[in-house]
C-alpha positions as CSV (number, residue, x, y, z in Angstrom):
1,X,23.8,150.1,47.5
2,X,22.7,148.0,44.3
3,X,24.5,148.5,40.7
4,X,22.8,150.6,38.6
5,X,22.9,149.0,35.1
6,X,23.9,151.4,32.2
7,X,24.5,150.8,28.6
8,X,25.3,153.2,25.5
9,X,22.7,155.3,24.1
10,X,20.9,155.9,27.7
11,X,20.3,159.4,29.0
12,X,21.4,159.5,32.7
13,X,20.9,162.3,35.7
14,X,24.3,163.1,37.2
15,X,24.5,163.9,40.7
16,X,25.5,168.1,39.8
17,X,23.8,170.0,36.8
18,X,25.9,170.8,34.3
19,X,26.8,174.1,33.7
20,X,24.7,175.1,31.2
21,X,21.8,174.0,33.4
22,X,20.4,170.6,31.8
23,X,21.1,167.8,34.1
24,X,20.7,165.4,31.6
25,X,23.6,163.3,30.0
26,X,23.3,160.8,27.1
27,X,26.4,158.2,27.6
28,X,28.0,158.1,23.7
29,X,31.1,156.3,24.3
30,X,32.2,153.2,27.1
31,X,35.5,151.2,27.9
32,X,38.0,152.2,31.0
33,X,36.4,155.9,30.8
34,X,33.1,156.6,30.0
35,X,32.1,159.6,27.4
36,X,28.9,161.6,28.4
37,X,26.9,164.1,26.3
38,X,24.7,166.9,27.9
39,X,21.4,166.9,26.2
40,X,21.2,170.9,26.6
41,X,24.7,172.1,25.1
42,X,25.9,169.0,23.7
43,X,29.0,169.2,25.3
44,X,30.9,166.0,26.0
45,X,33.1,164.9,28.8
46,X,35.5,162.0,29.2
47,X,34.9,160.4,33.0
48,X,37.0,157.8,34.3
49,X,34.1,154.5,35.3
50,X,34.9,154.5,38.5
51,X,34.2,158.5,39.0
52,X,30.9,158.0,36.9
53,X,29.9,155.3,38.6
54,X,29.8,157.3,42.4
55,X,28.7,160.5,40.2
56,X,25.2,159.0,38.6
57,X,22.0,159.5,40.2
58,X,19.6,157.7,38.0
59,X,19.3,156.7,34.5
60,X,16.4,158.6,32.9
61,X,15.8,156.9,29.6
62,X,17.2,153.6,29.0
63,X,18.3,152.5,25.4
64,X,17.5,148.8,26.4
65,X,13.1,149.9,26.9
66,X,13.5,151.5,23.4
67,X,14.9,148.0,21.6
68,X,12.1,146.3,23.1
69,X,9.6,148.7,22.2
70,X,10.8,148.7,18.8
71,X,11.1,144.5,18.6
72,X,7.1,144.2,19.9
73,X,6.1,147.1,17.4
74,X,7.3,145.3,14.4
């Protein structure tokens, strides 16, 4: 299985909605734990890397394709 590459700012789809429904999470904080925001409720969770890493499905929107877009727009 390859690494998925994730970096702050990107909106990721976890493995089990949450439980308002959405099933999108925007990642807003990373070190040893990893803080995720649900784009529906805004509620955040604090996940241990190691449990985030085996819980992500794909990453929906990444911050990186919206710093290029910006660069080639100026």
């Amino acid at each position: 299985m390859e690494k998925k590459e994730y970096q702050l700012g990107d909106v990721v789809q976890m493995k089990k909605p949450h439980p308002c429904g959405t099933n999108e999470m925007e990642i807003i904080r990373m070190g040893m734990d990893i803080r995720i925001k649900c784009v529906g409720c805004k509620h955040s969770v604090l996940v241990p890397r190691t449990k985030f890493e085996s819980k992500l499905k794909k990453i929906l929107r990444s911050n990186a394709s919206i710093d290029v877009a910006g660069e080639e727009a100026t």
